[in-house]
N, C-alpha and C positions, 0 to 999 in steps of 0.2 A: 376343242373348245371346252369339253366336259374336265380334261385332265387340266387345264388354267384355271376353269375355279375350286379345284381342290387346293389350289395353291392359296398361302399367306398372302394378306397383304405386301409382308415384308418379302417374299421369295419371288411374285409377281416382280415388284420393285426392283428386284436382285437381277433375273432374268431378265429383264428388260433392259437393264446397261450393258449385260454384257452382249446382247445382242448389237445395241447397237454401238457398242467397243468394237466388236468384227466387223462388223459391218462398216465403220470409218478404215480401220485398220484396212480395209479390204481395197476400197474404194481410191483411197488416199493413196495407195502403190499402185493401183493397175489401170484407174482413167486418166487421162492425159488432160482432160479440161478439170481434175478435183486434185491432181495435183498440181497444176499451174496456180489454184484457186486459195490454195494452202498455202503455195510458197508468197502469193502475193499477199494473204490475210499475217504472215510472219509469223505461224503458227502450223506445228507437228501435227499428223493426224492422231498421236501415241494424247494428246491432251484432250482428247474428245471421248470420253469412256463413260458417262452416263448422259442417259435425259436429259437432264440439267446441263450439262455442260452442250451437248448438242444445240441447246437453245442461243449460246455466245455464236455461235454461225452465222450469217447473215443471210438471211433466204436468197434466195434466185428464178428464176423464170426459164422461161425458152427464150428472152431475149438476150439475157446476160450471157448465154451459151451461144447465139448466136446472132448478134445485134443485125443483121442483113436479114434475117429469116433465110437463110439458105441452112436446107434440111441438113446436107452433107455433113454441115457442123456438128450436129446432133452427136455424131460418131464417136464424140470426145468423152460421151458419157459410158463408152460401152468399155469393159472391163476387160485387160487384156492379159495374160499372161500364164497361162497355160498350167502347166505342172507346179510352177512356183506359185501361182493363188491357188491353186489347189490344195499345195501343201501349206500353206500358211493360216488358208481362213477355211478349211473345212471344216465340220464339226468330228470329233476325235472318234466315235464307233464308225463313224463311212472312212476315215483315214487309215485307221488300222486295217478294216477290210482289203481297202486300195494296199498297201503295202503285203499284204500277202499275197494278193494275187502280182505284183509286182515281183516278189521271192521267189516265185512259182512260174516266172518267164509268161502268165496267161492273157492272150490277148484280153480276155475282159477288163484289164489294166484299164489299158486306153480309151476303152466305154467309159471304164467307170469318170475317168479324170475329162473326158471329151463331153462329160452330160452335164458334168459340173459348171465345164467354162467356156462349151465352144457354143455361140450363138448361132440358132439354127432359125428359129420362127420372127418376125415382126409383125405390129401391127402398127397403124396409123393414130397418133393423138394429136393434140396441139388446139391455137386458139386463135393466135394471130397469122401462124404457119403450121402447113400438116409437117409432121418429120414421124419418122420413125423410133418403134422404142422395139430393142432386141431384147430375147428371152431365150435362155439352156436349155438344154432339155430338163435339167434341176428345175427351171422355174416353170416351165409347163406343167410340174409334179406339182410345186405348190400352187398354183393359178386352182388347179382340179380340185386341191386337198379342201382349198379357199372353198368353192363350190360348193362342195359337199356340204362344209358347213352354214352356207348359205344356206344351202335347200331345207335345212334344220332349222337355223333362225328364223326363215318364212313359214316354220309348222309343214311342211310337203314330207311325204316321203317317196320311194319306191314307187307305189302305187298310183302315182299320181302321173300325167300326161301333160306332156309342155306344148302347145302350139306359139311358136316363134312370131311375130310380125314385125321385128326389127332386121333391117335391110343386111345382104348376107352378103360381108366384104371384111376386110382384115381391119377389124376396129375394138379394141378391148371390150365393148358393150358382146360383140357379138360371141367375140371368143372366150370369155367368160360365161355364156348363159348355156354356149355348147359345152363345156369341161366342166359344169356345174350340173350336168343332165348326165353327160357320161358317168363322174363321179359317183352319184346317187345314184345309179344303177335304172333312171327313169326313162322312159318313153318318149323321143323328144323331134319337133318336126318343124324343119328350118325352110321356108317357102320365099323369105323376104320379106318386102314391105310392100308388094303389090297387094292391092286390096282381094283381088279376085283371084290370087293365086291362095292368098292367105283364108276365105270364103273354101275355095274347091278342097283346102290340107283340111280343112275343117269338118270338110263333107265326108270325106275319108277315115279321118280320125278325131271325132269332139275330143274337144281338148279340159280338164280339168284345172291348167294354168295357161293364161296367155299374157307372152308380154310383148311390150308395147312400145313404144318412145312416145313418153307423154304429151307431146302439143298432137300427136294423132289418136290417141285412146276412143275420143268419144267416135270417131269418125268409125274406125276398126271395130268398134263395138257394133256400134247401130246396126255394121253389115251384116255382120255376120250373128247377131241377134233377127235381121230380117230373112235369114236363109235357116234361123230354127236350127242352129247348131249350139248352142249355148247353154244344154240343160244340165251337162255334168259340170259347168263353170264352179271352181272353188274361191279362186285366185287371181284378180288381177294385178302384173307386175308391171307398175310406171316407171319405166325406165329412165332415168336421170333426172331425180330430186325432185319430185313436184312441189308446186307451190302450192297454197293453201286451194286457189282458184282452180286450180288445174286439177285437184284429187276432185273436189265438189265436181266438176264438168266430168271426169268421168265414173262418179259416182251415181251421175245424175244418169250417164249412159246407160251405166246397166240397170239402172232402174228401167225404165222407159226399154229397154229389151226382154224386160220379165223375167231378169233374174234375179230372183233372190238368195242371200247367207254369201253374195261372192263377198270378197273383201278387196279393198285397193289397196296396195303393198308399194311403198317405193323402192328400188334400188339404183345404185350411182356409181359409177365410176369416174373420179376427178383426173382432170385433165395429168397425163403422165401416170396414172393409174393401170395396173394390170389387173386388179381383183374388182367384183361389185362387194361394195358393200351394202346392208338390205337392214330394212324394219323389220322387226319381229311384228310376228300375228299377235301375239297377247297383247301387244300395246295398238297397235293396229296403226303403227305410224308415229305414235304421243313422246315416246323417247328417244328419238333420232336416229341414225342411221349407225347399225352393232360395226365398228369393224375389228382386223384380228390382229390380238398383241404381240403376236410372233411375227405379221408379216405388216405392221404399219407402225409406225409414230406420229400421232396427229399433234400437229400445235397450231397457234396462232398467232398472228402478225397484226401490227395499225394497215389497214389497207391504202390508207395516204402515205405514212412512212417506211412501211416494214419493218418497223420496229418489231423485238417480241410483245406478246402480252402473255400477262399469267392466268386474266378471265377478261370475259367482256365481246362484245362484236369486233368480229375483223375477217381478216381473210387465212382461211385454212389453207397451211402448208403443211404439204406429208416428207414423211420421208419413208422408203423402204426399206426396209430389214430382211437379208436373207435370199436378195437377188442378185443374180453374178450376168446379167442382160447387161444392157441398159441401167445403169444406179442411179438415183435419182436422190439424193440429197438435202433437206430445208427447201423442198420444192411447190414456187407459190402456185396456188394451183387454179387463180381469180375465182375461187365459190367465198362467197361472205357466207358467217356462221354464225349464231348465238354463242357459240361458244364451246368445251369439249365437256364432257360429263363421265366421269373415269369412277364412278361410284356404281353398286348394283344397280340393273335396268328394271326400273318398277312393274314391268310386266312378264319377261322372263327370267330375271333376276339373273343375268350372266353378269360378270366381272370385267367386260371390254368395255374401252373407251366406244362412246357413243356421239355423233358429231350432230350437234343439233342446228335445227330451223336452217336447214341449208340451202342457199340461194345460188343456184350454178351460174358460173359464168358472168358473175354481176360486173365484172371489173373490166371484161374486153367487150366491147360496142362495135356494130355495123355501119358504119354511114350511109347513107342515103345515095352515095355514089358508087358503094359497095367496096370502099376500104375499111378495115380494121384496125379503131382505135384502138390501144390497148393501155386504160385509165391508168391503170399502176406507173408504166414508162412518164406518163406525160405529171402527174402527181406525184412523182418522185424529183421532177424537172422543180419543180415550185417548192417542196420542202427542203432542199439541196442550199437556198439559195438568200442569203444573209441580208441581202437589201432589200426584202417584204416582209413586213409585219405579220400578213396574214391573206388568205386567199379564199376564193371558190369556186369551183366548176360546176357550170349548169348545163344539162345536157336534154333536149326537146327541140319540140319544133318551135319555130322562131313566131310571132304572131300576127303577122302580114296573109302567112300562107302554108303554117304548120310546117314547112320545111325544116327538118332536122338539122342539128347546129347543135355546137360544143362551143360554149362561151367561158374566158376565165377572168375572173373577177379582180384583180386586185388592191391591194391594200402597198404602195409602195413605203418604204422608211423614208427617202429621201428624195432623189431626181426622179420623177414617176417616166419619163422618155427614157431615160437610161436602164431602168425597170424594167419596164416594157417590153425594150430590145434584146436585153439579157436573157430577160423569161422564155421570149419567142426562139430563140437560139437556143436555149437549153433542151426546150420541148420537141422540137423541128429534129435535134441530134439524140433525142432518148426516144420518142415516139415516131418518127418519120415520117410527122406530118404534123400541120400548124392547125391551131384552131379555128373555129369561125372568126372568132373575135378574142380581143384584147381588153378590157375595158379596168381603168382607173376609179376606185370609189377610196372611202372613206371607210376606216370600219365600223361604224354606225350604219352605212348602207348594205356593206357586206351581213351583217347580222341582220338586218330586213330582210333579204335573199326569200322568195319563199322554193317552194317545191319539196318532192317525197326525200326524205332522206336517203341517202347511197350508201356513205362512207362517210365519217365526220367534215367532211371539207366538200363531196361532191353530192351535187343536189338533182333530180329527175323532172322535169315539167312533161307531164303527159299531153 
């Protein structure tokens, strides 16, 4: 990160296309679902060579890759092709190395090209379905390299001690905060999310970072502030995005357990994500989340359309640079954003893009029956669709009996029955499943709408 901001504005800029020039170039020959995706958009992956043009893409999801939620599909994103991606999209000092030892008959040949492309590890992401994302033995290098410099942007070093309380299973949160600990050479002790296993690591070794997954923080705090282990605390790390409320509740924790000078730090990994990216300590949270310019490209989307935007609220889609897993491409990831901030970070002053006020997961909803809506599918059903003027989804409990309900408002052009049936069809076949309700207004009534804002078109009634 330190050798990125000795770079130019303009070389930053430079580096960055050609990154993800490779990285289309890479993708576009060896995944079976980004090349189907290419040939159906009418367009070469050779016309994809900067940022700016990356943005002409059209984003995608885990539904678009797999409209049934069957993981299996997932597999179309994983990158195949062995000696020929290797020789194509390798960076040219690791290729030359590989062809000499190739010259040289030396099995380390086939290490070398086998670390590059043969997928060995996964972990579980996803929102509406869990599926699998594959990583190299290449990308388990850069997952760690990420780390390390995480454990820098959170102010930690060496000398610091991790106690884990996030649950120990193949889940990027968890494999990242372990190769971010090996990395940085630190001290680091993974017990799970049981509370009382998480209390006894504690007793054994006080930890001077502990992290957390934040709707648990204050609870893990309390305990383990009541068993008096908490007095080298430097660092608390909330693990995926907290909200304004959520830092306060366990800022409030550690007050009330008697620590003082700790700080609450978020970090997050977005769904299809391999790396955390984290707040720095000098802003303590105020500049959004650093992430890294070699190994992400953040942009954003209308979260009702998916359109691009160039600033503004929407929904953050990444893409990766420099994995030969799993490639993940203009991938929507449902966190809403304020926006991306690619300017120095007013508190440690590095030069990465920085993803601000980020709201996890705002886009895919639980029901109450315990299916998963997932708003983007069903808000794409209604923006698609030439006979509505205009629409709204209100999403709460209903006011008979708080029962939660998804209602869509419309504003039809013409035959409002024929409207109606259209919409419900559309939604039923993008989302795979029908709303509570259908309901016919006026746009005079749809602008009355109240409720917290979502997304420009979807509204929350608590």
């Amino acid at each position: 990160m330190a050798s990125w901001d000795r770079l130019s504005q303009r070389q930053q800029g430079k580096l960055r296309d050609e990154l993800v020039r490779v990285q289309v170039r890479a993708v576009g020959s060896a995944s079976s679902y980004w090349k189907q995706r290419f040939e159906a958009l009418g367009r070469a992956p050779s016309t994809i060579a900067t940022v700016t043009a990356l943005a002409s893409v059209p984003a995608v999801g885990e539904r678009d890759v797999s409209p049934h939620g069957d993981p299996a599909a997932m597999a179309g994103l994983v990158l195949h092709g062995a000696e020929r991606l290797f020789a194509l999209h390798t960076s040219g000092p690791q290729l030359r190395r590989a062809f000499r030892l190739r010259a040289t008959r030396s099995p380390a040949y086939r290490q070398v090209v086998e670390a590059e492309t043969k997928p060995t590890s996964y972990v579980w992401s996803g929102l509406g379905f869990r599926y699998p994302l594959a990583s190299t033995r290449g990308d388990l290098d850069a997952i760690a390299r990420a780390g390390a410099r995480m454990w820098r942007v959170l102010g930690l070093t060496a000398d610091d001690s991790l106690l884990s309380a996030v649950a120990v299973r193949a889940t990027p949160e968890h494999q990242a905060l372990h190769y971010a600990a090996l990395a940085a050479g630190a001290p680091a002790v993974f017990p799970g999310d049981g509370i009382s296993d998480v209390v006894a690591a504690a007793r054994l070794a006080p930890p001077t970072v502990l992290a957390v997954e934040t709707g648990a923080a204050p609870a893990v705090v309390a305990a383990l502030g009541a068993a008096g282990v908490l007095a080298r605390l430097t660092t608390l790390l909330l693990v995926g995005a907290p909200s304004d409320e959520e830092r306060v509740l366990a800022t409030e924790a550690l007050y009330d357990a008697g620590v003082s000078g700790a700080v609450a730090l978020g970090v997050h990994a977005p769904a299809g994500a391999r790396v955390l990216w984290a707040e720095c300590r000098e802003s303590q949270g105020a500049t959004g989340l650093h992430t890294y310019p070699d190994l992400d490209v953040v942009q954003v989307v209308d979260a009702d359309a998916g359109e691009h935007l160039e600033a503004g609220r929407g929904e953050l889609v990444l893409t990766q640079v420099g994995m030969r897993g799993s490639a993940l491409l203009r991938w929507r990831t449902a966190d809403l954003v304020d926006g991306v901030d690619v300017g120095p970070c007013s508190g440690c002053g590095r030069t990465v893009a920085r993803v601000l006020a980020t709201q996890r997961q705002a886009l895919v909803i639980t029901t109450d029956t315990g299916r998963v809506l997932d708003l983007r599918a069903l808000t794409g059903a209604l923006s698609g669709r030439g006979d509505i003027d205009d629409w709204r989804v209100v999403i709460g409990g209903r006011s008979r009996d708080d029962r939660g309900q998804v209602v869509v408002h419309l504003a039809p052009r013409e035959d409002p029955g024929e409207a109606a049936v259209g919409a419900a069809a559309d939604i039923r076949a993008g989302a795979g499943m029908l709303p509570s309700q259908l309901v016919v207004r006026t746009a005079e009534e749809l602008a009355e709408l109240q409720g917290t804002t979502v997304t420009q078109r979807v509204l929350s009634r608590d």
